[in-house]
DOTOR-655311 format. One record per residue (C-alpha): x, y, z; residue in three letters. Coordinates in steps of 0.001 Angstrom, whole numbers, plus 500000, padded with zeros to 6 digits. Layout:
<sites>
XYZALA
...
</sites>
This chain:
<sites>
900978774738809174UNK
899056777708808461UNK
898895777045804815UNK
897767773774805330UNK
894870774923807483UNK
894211777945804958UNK
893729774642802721UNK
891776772565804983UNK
889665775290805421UNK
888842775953801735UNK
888448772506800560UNK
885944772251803554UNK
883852775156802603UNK
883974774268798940UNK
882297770463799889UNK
880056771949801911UNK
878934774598799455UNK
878200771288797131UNK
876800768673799729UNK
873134769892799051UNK
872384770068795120UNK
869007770170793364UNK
868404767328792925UNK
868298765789789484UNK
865725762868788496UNK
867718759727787491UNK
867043757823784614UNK
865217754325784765UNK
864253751125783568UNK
861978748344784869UNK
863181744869785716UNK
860115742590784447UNK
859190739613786079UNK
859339736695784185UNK
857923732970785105UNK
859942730807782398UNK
863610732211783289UNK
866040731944780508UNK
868669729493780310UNK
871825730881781661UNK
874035729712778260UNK
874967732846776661UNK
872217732974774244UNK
870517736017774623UNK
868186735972771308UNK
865164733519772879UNK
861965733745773841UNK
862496734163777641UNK
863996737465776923UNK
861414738809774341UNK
859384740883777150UNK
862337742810778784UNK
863034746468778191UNK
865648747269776234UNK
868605749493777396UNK
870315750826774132UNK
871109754458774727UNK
874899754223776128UNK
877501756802775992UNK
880869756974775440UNK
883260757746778919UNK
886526757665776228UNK
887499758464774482UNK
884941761241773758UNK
883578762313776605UNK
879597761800776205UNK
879047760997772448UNK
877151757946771452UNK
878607754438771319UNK
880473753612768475UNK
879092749444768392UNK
875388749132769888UNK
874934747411773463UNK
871685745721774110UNK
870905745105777502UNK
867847743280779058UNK
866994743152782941UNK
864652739958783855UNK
864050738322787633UNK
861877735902789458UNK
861759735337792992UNK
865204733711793549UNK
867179735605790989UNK
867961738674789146UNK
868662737947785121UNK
870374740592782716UNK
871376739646779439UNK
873738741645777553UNK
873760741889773177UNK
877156743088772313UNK
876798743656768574UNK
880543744358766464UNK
880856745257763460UNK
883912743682763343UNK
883250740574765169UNK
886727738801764361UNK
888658741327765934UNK
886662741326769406UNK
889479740983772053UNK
888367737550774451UNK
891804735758775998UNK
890157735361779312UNK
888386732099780443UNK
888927731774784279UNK
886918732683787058UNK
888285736388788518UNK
891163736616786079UNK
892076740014784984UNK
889934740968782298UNK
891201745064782171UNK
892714743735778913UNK
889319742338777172UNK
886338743366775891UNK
883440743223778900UNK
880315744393780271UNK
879987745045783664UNK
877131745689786451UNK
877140747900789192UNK
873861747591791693UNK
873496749225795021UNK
870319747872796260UNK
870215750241799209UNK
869790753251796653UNK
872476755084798843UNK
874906756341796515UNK
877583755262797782UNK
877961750957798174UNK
877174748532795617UNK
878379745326794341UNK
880074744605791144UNK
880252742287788467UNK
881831741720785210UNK
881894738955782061UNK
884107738513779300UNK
882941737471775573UNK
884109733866776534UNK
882392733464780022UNK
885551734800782730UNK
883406736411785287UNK
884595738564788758UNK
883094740586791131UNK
883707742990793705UNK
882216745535796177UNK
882359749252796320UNK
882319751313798362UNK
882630755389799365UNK
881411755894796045UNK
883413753877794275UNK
887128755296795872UNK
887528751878797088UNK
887172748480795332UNK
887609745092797088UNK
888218743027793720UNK
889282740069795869UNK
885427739318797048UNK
883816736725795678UNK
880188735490795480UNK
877839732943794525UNK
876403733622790789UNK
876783732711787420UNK
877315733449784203UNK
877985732267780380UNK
879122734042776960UNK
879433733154773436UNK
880846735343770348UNK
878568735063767408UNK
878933736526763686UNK
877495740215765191UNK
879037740587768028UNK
878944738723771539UNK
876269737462773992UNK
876414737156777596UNK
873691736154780445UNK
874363736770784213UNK
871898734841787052UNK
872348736967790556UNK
870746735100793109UNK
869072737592795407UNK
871008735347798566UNK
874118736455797417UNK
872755740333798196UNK
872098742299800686UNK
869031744615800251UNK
865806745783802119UNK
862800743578800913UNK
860230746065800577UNK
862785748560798832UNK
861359747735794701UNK
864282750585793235UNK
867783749769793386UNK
870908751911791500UNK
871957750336788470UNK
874883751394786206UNK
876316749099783299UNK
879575749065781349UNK
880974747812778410UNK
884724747859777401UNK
885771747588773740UNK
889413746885773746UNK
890789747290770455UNK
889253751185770531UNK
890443751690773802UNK
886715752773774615UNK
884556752637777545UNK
880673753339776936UNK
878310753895779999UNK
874460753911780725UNK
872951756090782241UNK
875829758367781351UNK
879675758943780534UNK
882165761203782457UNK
886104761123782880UNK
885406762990786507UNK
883894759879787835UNK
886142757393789867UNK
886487754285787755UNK
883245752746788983UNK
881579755411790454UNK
878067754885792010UNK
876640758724792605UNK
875562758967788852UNK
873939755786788703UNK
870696755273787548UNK
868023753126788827UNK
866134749500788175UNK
862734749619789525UNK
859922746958790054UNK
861685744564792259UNK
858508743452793664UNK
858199740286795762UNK
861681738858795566UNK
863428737376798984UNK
867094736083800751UNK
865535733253802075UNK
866280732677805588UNK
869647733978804872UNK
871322730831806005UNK
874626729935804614UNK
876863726625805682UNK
879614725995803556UNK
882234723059804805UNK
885236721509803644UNK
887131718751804354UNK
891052718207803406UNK
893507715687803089UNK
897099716404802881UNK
900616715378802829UNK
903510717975804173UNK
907137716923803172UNK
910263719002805657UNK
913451718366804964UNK
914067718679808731UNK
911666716346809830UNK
909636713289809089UNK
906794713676806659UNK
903707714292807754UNK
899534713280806101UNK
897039715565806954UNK
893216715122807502UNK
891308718233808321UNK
887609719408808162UNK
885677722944809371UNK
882939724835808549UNK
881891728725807464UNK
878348729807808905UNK
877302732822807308UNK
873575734385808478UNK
871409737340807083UNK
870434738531810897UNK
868857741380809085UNK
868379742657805374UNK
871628744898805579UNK
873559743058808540UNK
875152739719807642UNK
877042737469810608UNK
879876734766809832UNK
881423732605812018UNK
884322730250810992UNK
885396727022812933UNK
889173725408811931UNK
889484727675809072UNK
891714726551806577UNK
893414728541803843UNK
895132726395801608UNK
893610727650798401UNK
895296731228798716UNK
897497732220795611UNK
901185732969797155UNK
902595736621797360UNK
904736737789794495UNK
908823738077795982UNK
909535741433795972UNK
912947743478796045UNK
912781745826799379UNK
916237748348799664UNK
914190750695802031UNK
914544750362806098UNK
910209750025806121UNK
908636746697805735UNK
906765746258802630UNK
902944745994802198UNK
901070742791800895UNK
897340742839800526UNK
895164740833801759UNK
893838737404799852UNK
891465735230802317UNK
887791734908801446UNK
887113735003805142UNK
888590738470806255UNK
887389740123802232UNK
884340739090802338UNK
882533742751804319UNK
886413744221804300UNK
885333747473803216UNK
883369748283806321UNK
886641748466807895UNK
888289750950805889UNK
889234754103807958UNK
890915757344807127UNK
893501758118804459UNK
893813756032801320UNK
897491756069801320UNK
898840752518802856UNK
900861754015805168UNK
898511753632807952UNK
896072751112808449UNK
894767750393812444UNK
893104747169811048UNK
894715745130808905UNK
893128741349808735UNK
896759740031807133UNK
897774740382810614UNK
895587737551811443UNK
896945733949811520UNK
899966735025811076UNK
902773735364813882UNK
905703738372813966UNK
907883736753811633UNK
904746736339809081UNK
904381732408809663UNK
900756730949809349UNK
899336730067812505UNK
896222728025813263UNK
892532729959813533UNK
890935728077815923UNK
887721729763815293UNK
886605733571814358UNK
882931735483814432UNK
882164738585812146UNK
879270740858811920UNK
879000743681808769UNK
876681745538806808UNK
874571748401807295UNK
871246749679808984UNK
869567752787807913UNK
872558755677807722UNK
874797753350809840UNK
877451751045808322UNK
879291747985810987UNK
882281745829810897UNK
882932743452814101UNK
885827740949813664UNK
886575738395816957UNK
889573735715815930UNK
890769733126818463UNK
894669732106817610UNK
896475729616818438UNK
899893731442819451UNK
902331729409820715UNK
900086726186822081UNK
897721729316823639UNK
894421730712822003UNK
895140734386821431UNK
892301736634820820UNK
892448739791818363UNK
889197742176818271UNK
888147744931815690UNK
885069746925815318UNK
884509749528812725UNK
881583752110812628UNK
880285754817810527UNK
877599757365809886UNK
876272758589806699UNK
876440762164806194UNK
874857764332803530UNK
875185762547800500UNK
878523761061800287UNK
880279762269803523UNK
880517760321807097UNK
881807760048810571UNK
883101756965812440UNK
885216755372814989UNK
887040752890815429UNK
888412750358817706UNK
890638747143817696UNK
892748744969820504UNK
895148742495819581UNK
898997742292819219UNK
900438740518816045UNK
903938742127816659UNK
905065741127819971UNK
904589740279823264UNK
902457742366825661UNK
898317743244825378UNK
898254746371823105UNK
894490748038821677UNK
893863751344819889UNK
890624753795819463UNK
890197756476816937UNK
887997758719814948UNK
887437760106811584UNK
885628762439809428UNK
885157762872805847UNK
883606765942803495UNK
883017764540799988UNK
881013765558796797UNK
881108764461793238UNK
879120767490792192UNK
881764770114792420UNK
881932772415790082UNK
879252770156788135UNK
880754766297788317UNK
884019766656789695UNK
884973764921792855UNK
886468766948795872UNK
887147764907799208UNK
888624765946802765UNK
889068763591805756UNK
890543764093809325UNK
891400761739811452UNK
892852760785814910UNK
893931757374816467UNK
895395756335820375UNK
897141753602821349UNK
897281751400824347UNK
899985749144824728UNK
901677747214827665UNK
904777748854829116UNK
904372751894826933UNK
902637755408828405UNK
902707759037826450UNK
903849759962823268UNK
901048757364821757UNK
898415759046819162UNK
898608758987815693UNK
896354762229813311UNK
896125763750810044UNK
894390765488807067UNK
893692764581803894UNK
892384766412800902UNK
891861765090797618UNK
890671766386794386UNK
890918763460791704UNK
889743764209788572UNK
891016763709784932UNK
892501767242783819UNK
893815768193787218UNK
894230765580790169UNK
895568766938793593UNK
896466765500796274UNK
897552767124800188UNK
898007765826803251UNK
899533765656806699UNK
899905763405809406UNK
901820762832812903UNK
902773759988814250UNK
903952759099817651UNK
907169756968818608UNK
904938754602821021UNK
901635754608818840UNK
901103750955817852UNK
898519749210816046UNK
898909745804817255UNK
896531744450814363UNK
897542747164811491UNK
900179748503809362UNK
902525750883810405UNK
905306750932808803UNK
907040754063810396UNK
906623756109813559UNK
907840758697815441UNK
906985760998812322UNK
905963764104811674UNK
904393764006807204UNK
903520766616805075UNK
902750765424801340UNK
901272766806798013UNK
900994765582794623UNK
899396767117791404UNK
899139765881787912UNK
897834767453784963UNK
896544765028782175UNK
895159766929778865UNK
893810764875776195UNK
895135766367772616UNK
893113764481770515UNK
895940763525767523UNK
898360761534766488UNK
897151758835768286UNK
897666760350771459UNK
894619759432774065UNK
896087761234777136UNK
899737762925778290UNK
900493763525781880UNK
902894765959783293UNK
903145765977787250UNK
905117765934790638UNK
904954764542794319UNK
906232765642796797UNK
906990764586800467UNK
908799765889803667UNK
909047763822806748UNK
910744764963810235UNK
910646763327813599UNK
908579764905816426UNK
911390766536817092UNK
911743768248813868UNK
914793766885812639UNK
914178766079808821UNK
913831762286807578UNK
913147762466804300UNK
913182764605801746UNK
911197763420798147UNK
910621765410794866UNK
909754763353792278UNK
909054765081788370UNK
907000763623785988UNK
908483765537782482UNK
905952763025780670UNK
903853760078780135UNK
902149759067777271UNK
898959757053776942UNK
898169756176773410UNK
894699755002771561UNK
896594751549771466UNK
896675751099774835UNK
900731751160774851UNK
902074753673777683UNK
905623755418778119UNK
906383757117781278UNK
909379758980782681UNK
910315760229785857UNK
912864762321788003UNK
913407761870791560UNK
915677763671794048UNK
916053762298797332UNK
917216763229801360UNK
917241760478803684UNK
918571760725807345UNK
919793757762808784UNK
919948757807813054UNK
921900754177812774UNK
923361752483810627UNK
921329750537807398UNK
921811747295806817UNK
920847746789803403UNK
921806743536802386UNK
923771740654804524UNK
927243741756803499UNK
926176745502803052UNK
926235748638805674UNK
924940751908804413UNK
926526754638807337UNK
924765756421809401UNK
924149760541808951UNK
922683762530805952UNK
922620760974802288UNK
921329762982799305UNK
921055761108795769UNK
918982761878792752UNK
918302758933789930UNK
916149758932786875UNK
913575756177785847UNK
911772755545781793UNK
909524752663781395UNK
907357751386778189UNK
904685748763777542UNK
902526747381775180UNK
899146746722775289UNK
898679743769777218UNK
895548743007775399UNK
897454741616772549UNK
898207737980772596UNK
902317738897773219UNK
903252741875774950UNK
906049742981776748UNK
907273745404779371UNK
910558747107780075UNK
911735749840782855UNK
915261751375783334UNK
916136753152787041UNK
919803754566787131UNK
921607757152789339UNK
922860757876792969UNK
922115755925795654UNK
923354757065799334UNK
926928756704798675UNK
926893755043795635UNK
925290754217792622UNK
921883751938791769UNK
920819750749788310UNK
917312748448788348UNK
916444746957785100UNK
913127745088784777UNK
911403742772781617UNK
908313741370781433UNK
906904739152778795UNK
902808737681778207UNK
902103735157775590UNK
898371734016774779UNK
899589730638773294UNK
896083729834772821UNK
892834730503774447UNK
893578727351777264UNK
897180728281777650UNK
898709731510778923UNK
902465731953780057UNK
903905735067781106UNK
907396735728782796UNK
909345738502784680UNK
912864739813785720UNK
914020742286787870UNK
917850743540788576UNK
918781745460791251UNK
922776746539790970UNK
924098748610793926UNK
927485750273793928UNK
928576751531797416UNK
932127752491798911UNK
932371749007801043UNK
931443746557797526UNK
928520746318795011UNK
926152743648795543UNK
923254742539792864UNK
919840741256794092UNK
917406739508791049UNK
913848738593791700UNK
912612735946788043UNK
909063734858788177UNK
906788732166785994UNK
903310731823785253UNK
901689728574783461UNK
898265728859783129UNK
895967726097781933UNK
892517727808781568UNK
890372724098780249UNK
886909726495780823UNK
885696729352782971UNK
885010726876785810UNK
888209724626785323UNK
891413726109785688UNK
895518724978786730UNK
897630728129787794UNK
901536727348788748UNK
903634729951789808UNK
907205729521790067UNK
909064732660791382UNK
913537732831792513UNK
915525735525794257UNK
919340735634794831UNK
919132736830798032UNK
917423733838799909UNK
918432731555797011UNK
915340729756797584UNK
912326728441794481UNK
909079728979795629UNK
906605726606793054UNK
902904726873793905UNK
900515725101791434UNK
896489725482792029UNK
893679723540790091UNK
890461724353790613UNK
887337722744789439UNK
884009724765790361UNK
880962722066790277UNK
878642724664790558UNK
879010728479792711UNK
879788727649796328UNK
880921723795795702UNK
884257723086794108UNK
887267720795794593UNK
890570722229794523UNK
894492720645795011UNK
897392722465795840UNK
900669721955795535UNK
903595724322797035UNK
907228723588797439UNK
910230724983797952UNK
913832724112796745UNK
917190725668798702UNK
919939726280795816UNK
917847725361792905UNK
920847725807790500UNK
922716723096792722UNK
920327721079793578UNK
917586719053792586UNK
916125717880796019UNK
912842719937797376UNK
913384721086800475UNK
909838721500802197UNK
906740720567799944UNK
902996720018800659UNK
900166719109798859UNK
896510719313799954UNK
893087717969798260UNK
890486719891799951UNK
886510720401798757UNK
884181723459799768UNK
880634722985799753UNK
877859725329799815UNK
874372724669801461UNK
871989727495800720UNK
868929727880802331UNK
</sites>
């Protein structure tokens, strides 16, 4: 322990020595008000646009670090009252080899050419929103926050945009309406920082400037968009309802139509502090969770995918970023022990930010078991310096059992991305109690965290304790009664040749006892290499030895009993891949070596096709083959997407996904037709078949036909 406080202690006095910088003018452009807004149809050379200034001067991020674009960007900032207009030139000098497979709304586009926009309109460095559009009109957004460490890609809001690829280049236009933000009305400067992603080169170029320190989308070096004179939210009045009709088939019970309305209220009580409330919500639009293989004694973790419980999420984040403990996590709502929906019967939410102060308040009435269950979270913060903070936290609620069970804690965090000139350096304590029903003592949870994540060298140290009766009755814990100690380091040079962008050698490292002190586990993993070329393929390698201490006995699989006492196995893992951003790629990975007693080999494919711009299909394997003293057993997990992209605001997904172990087909197919932002119709079908390769009959099935609406006001 004292090393890790001779640590602590450093990395705190290093932050601190860097929390206070001259400060450095940021560059700017004007936002000019225009009276005739343009047409949002991707045509960017008209009239409307003629008065705008012109953003040209963009830099390269990679693959060298600060030297002028290779293809000029044009970009052009316009607004009105209602909206906020930029309009992006994307000139190519090879124009037929711009890389555009995306159409959907919020599809992955890390594998096309883009432009994206990050604005934080209360010029506080550290939160912003985020959007992005692809050369044939895919757009997504997201929010960021602490500086861009954490992105919620899985928020969505009401805005448009269009695209078209011409004989220079590509074209895009993107209408914000200023509802859809949160700002301060008489605040005329926001931060502003654009993107643009060339595929084929593997290049990212940046304005106002370009840095491989920076998290991905950083917000510190931003620079800012001034003039925003005049422009309002409204009343900041939101209703958005939706009505359903359904028909649910069991093979243990009668079928079953459904008819089902409810209603989202969202309000703008003030300019940074937004209030929801949500009657009968309804769900039956979210995408399914991918089947995963899990041979570890810890329950997996599965992020979160409701509009409702993303939309503000990040003003619930607290302490570490490692998912090992969360003390609010919203999956736990409407959903009992076993992970079975339950109904919502109705749910209030208050987030945003005032001044230096940044609040989350969640309230969700359940229906558990024919009785209305209430769960409670509220998250608070303080801005400190220029990137640092201090908050609590506090939640009540039990998704795991019976019995009332609530939880309090605190944290603090130390961060800079001017160490050392632009590097980032962050350190974060924290320290949580539980309260739960029938359990007394022996219930706190509290670590440290220090982080130094840059390109050449990223480090990584921690520690934390956790007690055997600490639970968080609405988080994730996957493992108590543990006493952590981790670090991890990677070195990532960039040689420049052969067509080499960027080779990483590394390790991690982790040691985990009981309070008691009796080791747990025991991880080294070695990373001899990985290789990230200018084509955007990737080979990695890895070496892993491994201590595990089992107290019972592990029941890994229904027929399978892995002994009690002290195991030690080392195994070796090599994966490749192409650049998805070709129209077929492919993936492969290779694990083999010791496993407790025995012997484990994993072998997984993957395969992507772009048949065409409408039709995508993409499929996966995995093999897991365990050899132990009392039998081998083999566990395979085969997925299928089918995707049916018809334009950016008509779409069909199906999903079909099989494992060996349950012997079950999940099939979940989504259309979704988007009218306009905020109103869209949507049917979903999910089904399930028992013994698929014996049997043709579905055993559960529903289908629902729902419509959201959006009233703005």
């Amino acid at each position: 322990m004292s090393s890790l406080r001779s640590i602590v202690t450093g990395a705190a006095v290093a932050i601190l020595l860097t929390v206070s910088p001259l400060l450095q003018a940021a560059p700017a452009v004007r936002a000019v008000f225009t009276s005739t807004p343009p047409k949002i149809d991707g045509q960017v050379d008209t009239d409307e646009w003629a008065a705008a200034e012109v953003i040209d001067a963009f830099l390269q991020r990679e693959p060298v670090e600060g030297a002028p674009a290779s293809e000029l960007t044009e970009v052009r900032i316009l607004y009105d009252q209602d909206f906020l207009y930029f309009g992006f030139r994307c000139f190519d000098s090879e124009p037929d080899r711009i890389t555009a497979k995306e159409l959907a709304r919020d599809a992955d586009l890390s594998q096309d050419d883009r432009v994206q926009i990050i604005i934080e309109t209360f010029l506080d460095r550290r939160n912003g929103y985020w959007f992005q559009i692809g050369p044939r009109g895919s757009i997504g957004d997201a929010l960021v926050s602490d500086n861009g460490s954490r992105f919620n890609k899985q928020w969505d809001g009401l805005w448009a945009g269009r695209a078209q690829i011409r004989n220079d280049g590509w074209h895009a236009e993107v209408a914000l309406p200023f509802k859809t933000l949160s700002f301060s009305p008489g605040q005329t400067t926001w931060g502003l920082k654009l993107l643009r992603h060339i595929k084929r080169k593997e290049e990212r170029v940046d304005w106002p400037s370009g840095n491989l320190n920076t998290y991905t989308f950083q917000i510190s070096d931003s620079g800012d968009l001034e003039g925003l004179e005049g422009i309002s939210q409204g009343i900041g009045l939101d209703l958005r309802p939706y009505g359903l009709l359904g028909h649910d088939h069991y093979s243990e019970g009668d079928d079953e139509w459904v008819a089902d309305a409810g209603l989202d209220l969202f309000y703008q009580l003030t300019p940074g502090l937004k209030a929801a409330v949500t009657l009968n919500t309804d769900f039956a639009e979210t995408e399914v969770d991918s089947r995963r293989i899990n041979l570890t004694r810890f329950p997996l973790f599965f992020p979160e995918k409701r509009d409702f419980f993303l939309d503000g999420s990040n003003y619930f984040t607290f302490g570490p970023t490692r998912n090992t403990l969360i003390p609010f996590f919203s999956r736990r709502l409407g959903l009992d022990s076993n992970g079975n929906p339950i109904p919502i019967i109705a749910g209030g939410k208050l987030t945003g930010q005032q001044g230096s102060w940044n609040l989350g308040i969640v309230d969700i009435v359940e229906d558990r078991e024919g009785n209305p269950s209430n769960s409670f979270a509220a998250r608070v913060t303080h801005n400190l310096f220029k990137q640092s903070s201090i908050g609590a936290i506090l939640t009540s609620g039990n998704s795991l059992g019976d019995g009332n069970s609530s939880l309090i804690g605190a944290d603090f965090k130390l961060a800079s991305s001017e160490f050392r000139g632009n590097r980032n350096i962050e350190l974060s304590l924290w320290g949580l109690k539980s309260f739960t029903e029938g359990l007394t003592g022996r219930d706190t949870a509290e670590g440290v965290q220090f982080l130094y994540p840059n390109d050449f060298l990223n480090l990584g140290a921690g520690f934390q304790q956790i007690e055997e009766n600490f639970v968080a009755g609405i988080g994730f814990v996957p493992r108590s009664d543990i006493r952590e100690s981790y670090v991890n380091a990677r070195l990532g040079p960039r040689p420049g040749r052969a067509g080499i962008r960027q080779v990483y050698f590394g390790f991690d490292f982790d040691y985990i006892t009981n309070l008691d002190n009796r080791l747990l586990t025991r991880q080294a993993s070695f990373i001899p290499l990985q290789l990230r070329f200018d084509s955007g393929d990737t080979i990695s390698t890895e070496l892993t030895s491994q201590l595990e201490y089992l107290e019972e006995d592990f029941q890994i699989h229904p027929d399978h009993l892995i002994g009690s006492g002290q195991h030690e196995f080392h195994y070796y893992r090599a994966e490749f891949q192409t650049a998805r951003r070709r129209n077929l790629w492919f993936s492969t990975g290779y694990r083999w070596g010791s496993f407790f007693d025995g012997r484990r080999t994993d072998s997984s494919a993957s395969v992507g096709y772009k048949v065409a711009v409408p039709l995508y299909l993409e499929a996966s394997y995995e093999r897991n083959r365990v050899d132990l003293p009392d039998g081998a057993f083999t566990v395979n997990v085969s997925r299928l997407n089918a995707n049916v992209l018809f334009s950016p605001d008509l779409t069909l997904y199906s999903f079909l996904q099989y494992d060996n172990l349950s012997k079950k087909m999940g099939w979940q197919s989504r259309f979704y037709w988007i009218l306009k932002p905020g109103n869209e119709i949507i049917l979903v079908w999910n089904s399930t078949w028992r013994d698929p390769l014996e049997s043709v009959d579905l055993a559960d099935c529903t289908l629902r036909f729902k419509i959201n609406y959006n009233y703005r006001f």
